[in-house]
C-alpha positions in Angstrom: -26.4 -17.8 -14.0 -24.3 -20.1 -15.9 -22.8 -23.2 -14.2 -19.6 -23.6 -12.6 -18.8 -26.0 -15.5 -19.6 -23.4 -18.0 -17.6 -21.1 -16.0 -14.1 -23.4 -16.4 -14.8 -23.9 -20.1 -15.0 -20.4 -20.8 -12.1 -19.9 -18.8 -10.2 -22.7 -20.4 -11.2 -21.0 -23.4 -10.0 -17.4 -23.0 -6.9 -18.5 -21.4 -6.1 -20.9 -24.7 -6.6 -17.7 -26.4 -4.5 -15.6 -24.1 -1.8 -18.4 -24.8 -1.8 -17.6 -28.6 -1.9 -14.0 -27.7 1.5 -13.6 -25.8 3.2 -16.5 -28.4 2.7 -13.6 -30.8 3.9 -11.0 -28.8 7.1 -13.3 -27.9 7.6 -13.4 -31.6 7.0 -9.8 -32.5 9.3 -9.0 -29.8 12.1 -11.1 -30.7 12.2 -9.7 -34.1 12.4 -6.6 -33.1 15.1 -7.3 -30.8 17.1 -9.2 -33.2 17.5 -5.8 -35.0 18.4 -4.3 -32.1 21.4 -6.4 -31.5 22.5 -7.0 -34.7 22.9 -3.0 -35.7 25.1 -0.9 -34.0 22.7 2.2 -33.6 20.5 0.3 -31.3 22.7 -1.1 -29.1 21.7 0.1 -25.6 18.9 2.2 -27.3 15.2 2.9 -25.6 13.8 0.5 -28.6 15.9 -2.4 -27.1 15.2 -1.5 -23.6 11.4 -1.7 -24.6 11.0 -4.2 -26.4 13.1 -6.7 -23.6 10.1 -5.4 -21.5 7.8 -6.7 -23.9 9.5 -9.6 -24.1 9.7 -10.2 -20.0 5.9 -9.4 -19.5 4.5 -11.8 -22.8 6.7 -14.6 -21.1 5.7 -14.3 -18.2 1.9 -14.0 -18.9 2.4 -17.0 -21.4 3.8 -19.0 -18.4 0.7 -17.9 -16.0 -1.9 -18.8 -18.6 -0.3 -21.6 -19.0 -0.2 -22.7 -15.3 -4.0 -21.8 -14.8 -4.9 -23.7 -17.7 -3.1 -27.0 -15.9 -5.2 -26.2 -12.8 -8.4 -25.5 -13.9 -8.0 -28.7 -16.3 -6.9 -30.7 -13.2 -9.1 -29.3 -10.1 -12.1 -28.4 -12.2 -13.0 -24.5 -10.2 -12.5 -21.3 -10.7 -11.4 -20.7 -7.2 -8.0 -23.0 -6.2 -8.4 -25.7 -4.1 -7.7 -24.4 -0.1 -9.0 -21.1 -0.2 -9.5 -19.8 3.0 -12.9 -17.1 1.8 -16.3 -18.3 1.3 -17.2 -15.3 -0.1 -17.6 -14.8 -3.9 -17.0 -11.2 -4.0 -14.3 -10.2 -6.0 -12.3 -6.7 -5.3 -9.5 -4.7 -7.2 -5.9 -4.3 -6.1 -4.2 -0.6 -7.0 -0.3 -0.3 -6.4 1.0 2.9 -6.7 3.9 5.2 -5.8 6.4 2.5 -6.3 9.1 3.5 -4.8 13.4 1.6 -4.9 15.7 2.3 -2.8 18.9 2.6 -4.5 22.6 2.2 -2.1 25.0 5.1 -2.6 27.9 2.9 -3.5 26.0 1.6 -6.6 25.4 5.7 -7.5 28.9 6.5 -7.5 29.6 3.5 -9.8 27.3 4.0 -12.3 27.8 8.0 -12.3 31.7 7.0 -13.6 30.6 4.0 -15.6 29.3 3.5 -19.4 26.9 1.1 -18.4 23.4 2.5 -17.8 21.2 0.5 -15.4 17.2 -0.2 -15.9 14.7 -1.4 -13.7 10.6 -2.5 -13.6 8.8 -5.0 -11.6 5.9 -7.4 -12.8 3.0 -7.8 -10.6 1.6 -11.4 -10.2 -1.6 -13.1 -8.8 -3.1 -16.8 -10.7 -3.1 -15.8 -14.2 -2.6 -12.0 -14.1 0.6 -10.6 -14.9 0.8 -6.7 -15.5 4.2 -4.7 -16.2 5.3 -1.5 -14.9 7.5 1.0 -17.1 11.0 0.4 -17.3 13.2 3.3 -15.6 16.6 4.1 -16.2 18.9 4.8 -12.8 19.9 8.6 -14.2 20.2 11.3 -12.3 16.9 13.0 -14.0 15.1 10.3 -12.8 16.5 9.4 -9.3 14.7 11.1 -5.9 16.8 11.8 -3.3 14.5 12.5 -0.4 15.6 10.3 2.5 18.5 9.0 0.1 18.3 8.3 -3.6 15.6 6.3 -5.2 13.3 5.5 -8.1 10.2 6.4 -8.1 7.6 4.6 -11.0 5.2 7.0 -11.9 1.6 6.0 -12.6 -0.1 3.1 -11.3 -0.5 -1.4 -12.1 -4.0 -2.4 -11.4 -5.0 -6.4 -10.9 -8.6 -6.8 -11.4 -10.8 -9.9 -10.2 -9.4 -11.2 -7.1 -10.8 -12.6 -4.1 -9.9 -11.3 -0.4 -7.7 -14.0 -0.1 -5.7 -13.0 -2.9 -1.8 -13.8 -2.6 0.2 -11.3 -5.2 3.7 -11.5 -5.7 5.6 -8.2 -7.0 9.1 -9.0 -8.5 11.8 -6.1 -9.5 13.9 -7.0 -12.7 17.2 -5.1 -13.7 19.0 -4.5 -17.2 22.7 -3.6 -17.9 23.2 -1.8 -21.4 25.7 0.2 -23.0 24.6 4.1 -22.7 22.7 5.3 -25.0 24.1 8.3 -27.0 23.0 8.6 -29.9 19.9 11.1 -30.8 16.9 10.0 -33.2 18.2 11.2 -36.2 21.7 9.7 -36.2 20.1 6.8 -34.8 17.7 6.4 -37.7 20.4 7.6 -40.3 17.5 10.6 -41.5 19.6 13.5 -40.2 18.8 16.7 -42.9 16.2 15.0 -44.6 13.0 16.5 -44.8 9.5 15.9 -46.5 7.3 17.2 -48.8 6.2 20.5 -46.6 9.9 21.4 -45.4 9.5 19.3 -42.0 12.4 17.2 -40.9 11.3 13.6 -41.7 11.1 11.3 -38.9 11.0 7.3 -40.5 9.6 4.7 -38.1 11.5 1.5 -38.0 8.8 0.1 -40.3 9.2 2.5 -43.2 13.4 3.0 -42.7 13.0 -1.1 -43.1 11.2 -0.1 -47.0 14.2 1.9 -47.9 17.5 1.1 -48.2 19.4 0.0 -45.1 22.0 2.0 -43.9 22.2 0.3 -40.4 25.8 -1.3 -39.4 24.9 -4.8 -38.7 27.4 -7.7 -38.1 28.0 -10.7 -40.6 27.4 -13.5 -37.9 23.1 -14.4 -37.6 22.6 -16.5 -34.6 23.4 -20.3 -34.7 19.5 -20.8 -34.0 18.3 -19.6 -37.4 16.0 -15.9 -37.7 12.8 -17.9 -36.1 14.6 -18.5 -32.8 12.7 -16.8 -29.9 14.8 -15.0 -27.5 14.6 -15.2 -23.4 14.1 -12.3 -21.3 17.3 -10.0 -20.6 15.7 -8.4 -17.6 17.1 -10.6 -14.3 15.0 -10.5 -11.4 16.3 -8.9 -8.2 14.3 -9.5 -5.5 10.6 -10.2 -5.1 7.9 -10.2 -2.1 4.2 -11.4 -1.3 1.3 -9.9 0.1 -2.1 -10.6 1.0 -5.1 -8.4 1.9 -3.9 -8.0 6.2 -0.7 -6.0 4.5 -3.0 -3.5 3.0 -1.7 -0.8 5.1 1.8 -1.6 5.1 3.9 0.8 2.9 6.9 -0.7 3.1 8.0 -4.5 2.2 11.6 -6.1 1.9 12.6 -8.0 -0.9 13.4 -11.4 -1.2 16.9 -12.9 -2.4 18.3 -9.6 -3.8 20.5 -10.8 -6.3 22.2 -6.7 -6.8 24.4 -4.9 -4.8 22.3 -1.7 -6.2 19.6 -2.1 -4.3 19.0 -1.6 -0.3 16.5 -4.7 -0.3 13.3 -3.1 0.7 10.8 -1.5 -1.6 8.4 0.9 -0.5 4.4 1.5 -1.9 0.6 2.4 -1.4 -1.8 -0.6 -1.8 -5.5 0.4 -2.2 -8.6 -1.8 -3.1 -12.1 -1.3 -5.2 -15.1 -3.8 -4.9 -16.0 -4.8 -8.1 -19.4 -5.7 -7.2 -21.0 -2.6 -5.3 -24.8 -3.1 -3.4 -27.7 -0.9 -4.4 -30.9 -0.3 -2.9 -33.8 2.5 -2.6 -37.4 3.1 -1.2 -39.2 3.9 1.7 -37.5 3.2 5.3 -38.8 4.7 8.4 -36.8 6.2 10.9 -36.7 6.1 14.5 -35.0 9.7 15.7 -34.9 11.5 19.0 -36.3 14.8 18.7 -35.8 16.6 22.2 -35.9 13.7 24.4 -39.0 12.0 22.4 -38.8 9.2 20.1 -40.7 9.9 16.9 -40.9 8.1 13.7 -40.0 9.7 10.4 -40.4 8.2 6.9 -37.1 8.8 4.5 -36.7 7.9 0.9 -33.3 5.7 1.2 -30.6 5.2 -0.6 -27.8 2.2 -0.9 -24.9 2.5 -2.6 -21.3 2.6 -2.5 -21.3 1.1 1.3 -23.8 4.2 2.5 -27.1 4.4 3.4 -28.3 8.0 3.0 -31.9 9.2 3.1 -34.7 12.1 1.9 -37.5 13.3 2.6 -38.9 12.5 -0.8 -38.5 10.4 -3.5 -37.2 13.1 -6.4 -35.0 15.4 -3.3 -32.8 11.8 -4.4 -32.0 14.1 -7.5 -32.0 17.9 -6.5 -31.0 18.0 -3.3 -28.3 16.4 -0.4 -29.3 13.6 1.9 -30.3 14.2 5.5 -28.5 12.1 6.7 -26.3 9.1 6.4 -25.2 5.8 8.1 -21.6 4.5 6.7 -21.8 1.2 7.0 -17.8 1.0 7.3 -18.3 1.8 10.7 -20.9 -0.8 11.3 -20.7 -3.0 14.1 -24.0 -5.0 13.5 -23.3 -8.8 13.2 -26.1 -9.6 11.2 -29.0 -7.0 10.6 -32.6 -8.7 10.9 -35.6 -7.9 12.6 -35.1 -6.6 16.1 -37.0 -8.5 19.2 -40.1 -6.9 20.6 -37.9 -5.9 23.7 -36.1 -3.7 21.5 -39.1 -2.6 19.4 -42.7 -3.5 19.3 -42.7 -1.6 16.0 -43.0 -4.6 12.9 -40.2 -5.0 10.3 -38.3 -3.4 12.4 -34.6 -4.0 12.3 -31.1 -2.1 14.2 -28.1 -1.1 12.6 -25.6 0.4 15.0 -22.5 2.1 14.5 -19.7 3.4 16.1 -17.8 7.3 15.8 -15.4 9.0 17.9 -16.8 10.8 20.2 -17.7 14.3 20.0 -17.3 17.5 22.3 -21.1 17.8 21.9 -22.1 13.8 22.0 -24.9 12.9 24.9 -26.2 10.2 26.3 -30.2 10.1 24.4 -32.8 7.3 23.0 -30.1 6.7 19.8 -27.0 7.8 20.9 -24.6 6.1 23.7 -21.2 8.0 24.7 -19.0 5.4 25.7 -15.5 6.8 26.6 -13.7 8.3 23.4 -16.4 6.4 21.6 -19.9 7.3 20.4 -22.9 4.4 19.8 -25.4 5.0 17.7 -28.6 2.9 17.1 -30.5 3.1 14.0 -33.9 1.3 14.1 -35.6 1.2 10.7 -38.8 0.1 9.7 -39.9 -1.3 6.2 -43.3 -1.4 5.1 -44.1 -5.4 4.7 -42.1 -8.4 5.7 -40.7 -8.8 2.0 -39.4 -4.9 2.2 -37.7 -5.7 5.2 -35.8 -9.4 4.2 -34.6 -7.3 1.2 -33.5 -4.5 2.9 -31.7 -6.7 5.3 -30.0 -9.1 2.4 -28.9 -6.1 0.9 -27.4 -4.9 4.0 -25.9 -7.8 5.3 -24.5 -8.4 2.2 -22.8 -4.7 2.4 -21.1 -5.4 5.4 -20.0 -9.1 4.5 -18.3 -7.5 1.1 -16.7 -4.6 3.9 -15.7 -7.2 6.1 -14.0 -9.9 3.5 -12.4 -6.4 2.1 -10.3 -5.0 5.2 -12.6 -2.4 5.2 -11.6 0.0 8.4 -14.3 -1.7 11.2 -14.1 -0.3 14.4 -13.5 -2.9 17.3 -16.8 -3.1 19.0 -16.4 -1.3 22.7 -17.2 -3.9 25.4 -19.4 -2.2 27.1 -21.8 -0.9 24.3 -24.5 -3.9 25.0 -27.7 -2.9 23.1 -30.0 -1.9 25.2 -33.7 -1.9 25.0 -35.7 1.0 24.2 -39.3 2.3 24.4 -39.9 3.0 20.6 -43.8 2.3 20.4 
């Protein structure tokens, strides 16, 4: 495992290199948006629209790379200074169904205007900056369900967090002119056709090869060709979250700086652990069977925060578990070998969980019906003392990752004390 030295120069390194990166892409879009306003066709067009997102999101992850570069050079760590989790376990962060709120006098104005209105929003945490799409307020693409809105289709992803992650969501708007004109005029190729009889349609890159037919004004800008341009986009409001707003689906925006929008955005935040626990062999299983405790050995299984288990080793492959224990619902502190009062059995240890109770639930040697809630101990046995210190790492390490991850726990009933049990 490399050092935590290592670590912060290959960080340095790849962040240096994301620095050159977005310089490019500043460049690249700047020229292309110098075309755009300097020709009349692209005025307002999708191409300029584009490429100011470009623009906005290479900034802006110039900037961030920039920032953690000054930290990590300064503090020395991966992990800023102050961070609240111990735990190294890193976790996902999915937005989706991004939904803006749009106020009716804004509609009216801009269904009687020639100015046509476009919105996205950057998603930011440390160094990661990802872009959404850009939509235009239209009618084709406004929802009216519960009063008009946009709705951003698809999905922005930040990968590599820690669970006490702090990301900040920002909603940027561009005025242009309408765009009216269709690809064709636009690209001055209307009639033409190739080879085969197919109407010919020229990327920017070839129509530059040929001769220009574009209507571009006599005045360059005073800052020479190789100026780079700022962002157009102006942010219009912004909020932060952390991990305990994971099941909030609506947030409102910060210093909204449009009378378009309502100030509140709405969402659906969902997380993935990055680093997911497996573990198989031989477990075996205490299990009331009519009223008597009897031991069973399972071929078990690890993965993906559940414990499920076979008779035999290749069932694993052709047929479904048993059983299973989710570990989400959990309610085991810290699994380790059970005292002799519980079980005389060796390497034995308890994981118990709790359900809501069913019609059918009854009080027996595993299960404990406790109001509109059902406790369920699972002893298992390993067979040797190093089985069972792995089986119990893996475990606990399971439910630390849940735990750190807002994963839905169930508040541990008061009265469901473990009780001892006869399971010789």
């Amino acid at each position: 495992m490399e050092s935590n030295k290592e670590a912060v120069c290959n960080k340095i390194s790849e962040l240096v290199g994301e620095v050159k990166k977005q310089e490019i892409m500043i460049s690249q879009a700047t020229q292309a948006l110098n075309f755009c306003y300097s020709t009349i066709e692209f005025s307002g067009s999708a191409e300029q629209v584009e490429g100011e997102r470009l623009l906005l999101a290479a900034t802006h992850r110039r900037q961030a790379a920039l920032h953690e570069l000054q930290r990590l050079r300064i503090e020395g760590s991966l992990r800023p200074k102050g961070c609240s989790s111990e735990l190294s376990v890193r976790g996902s962060l999915i937005i989706s169904n991004v939904t803006l709120p749009l106020t009716r006098d804004y509609l009216h104005t801009v269904a009687a205007g020639e100015w046509c209105h476009h919105y996205m929003y950057l998603v930011r945490s440390q160094e990661q900056v990802v872009a959404s799409q850009v939509l235009a307020a239209t009618s084709e693409n406004l929802r009216h369900e519960g009063g008009a809105a946009l709705l951003f289709p698809g999905s922005v992803k930040l990968s590599g967090l820690y669970s006490d992650f702090k990301v900040t969501l920002e909603v940027y708007i561009l005025q242009t002119n309408r765009e009216v004109l269709p690809h064709d005029v636009k690209y001055h190729i209307l009639g033409k056709k190739d080879g085969s009889g197919n109407k010919l349609r020229l990327t920017p890159k070839k129509l530059l090869k040929q001769e220009s037919r574009m209507m571009r004004p006599s005045v360059e800008s005073p800052a020479g060709p190789s100026a780079v341009r700022s962002p157009a986009f102006k942010m219009s409001g912004y909020m932060v979250f952390s991990l305990q707003e994971l099941r909030r689906t609506q947030f409102i925006l910060n210093k909204v700086a449009y009378s378009s929008l309502e100030g509140n955005i709405r969402l659906q935040l969902s997380t993935e652990l990055e680093q997911n626990v497996r573990e198989r062999g031989f477990l075996t299983m205490f299990e009331d069977v009519s009223g008597f405790g009897a031991w069973h050995r399972r071929w078990c299984l690890l993965e993906d925060a559940v414990l499920s288990y076979w008779k035999y080793p290749d069932d694993e492959r052709k047929k479904d578990p048993i059983g299973q224990i989710d570990l989400s619902t959990c309610i085991t502190k810290d699994v380790n070998q059970v005292s002799r009062t519980v079980c005389a059995r060796p390497h034995t240890f308890l994981l118990t969980t709790v359900q809501p109770a069913l019609p059918g639930d009854e009080d027996s040697l595993v299960l404990e019906r406790r109001g509109p809630h059902t406790v369920i101990r699972h002893l298992l046995s390993a067979d040797t003392r190093e089985d069972r210190l792995l089986w119990c790492t893996q475990l606990n390490k399971t439910l630390d990752m849940l735990r750190a991850w807002g994963s839905n726990l169930p508040v541990s009933p008061k009265s469901c004390i473990q009780k001892s049990a006869n399971c010789s």
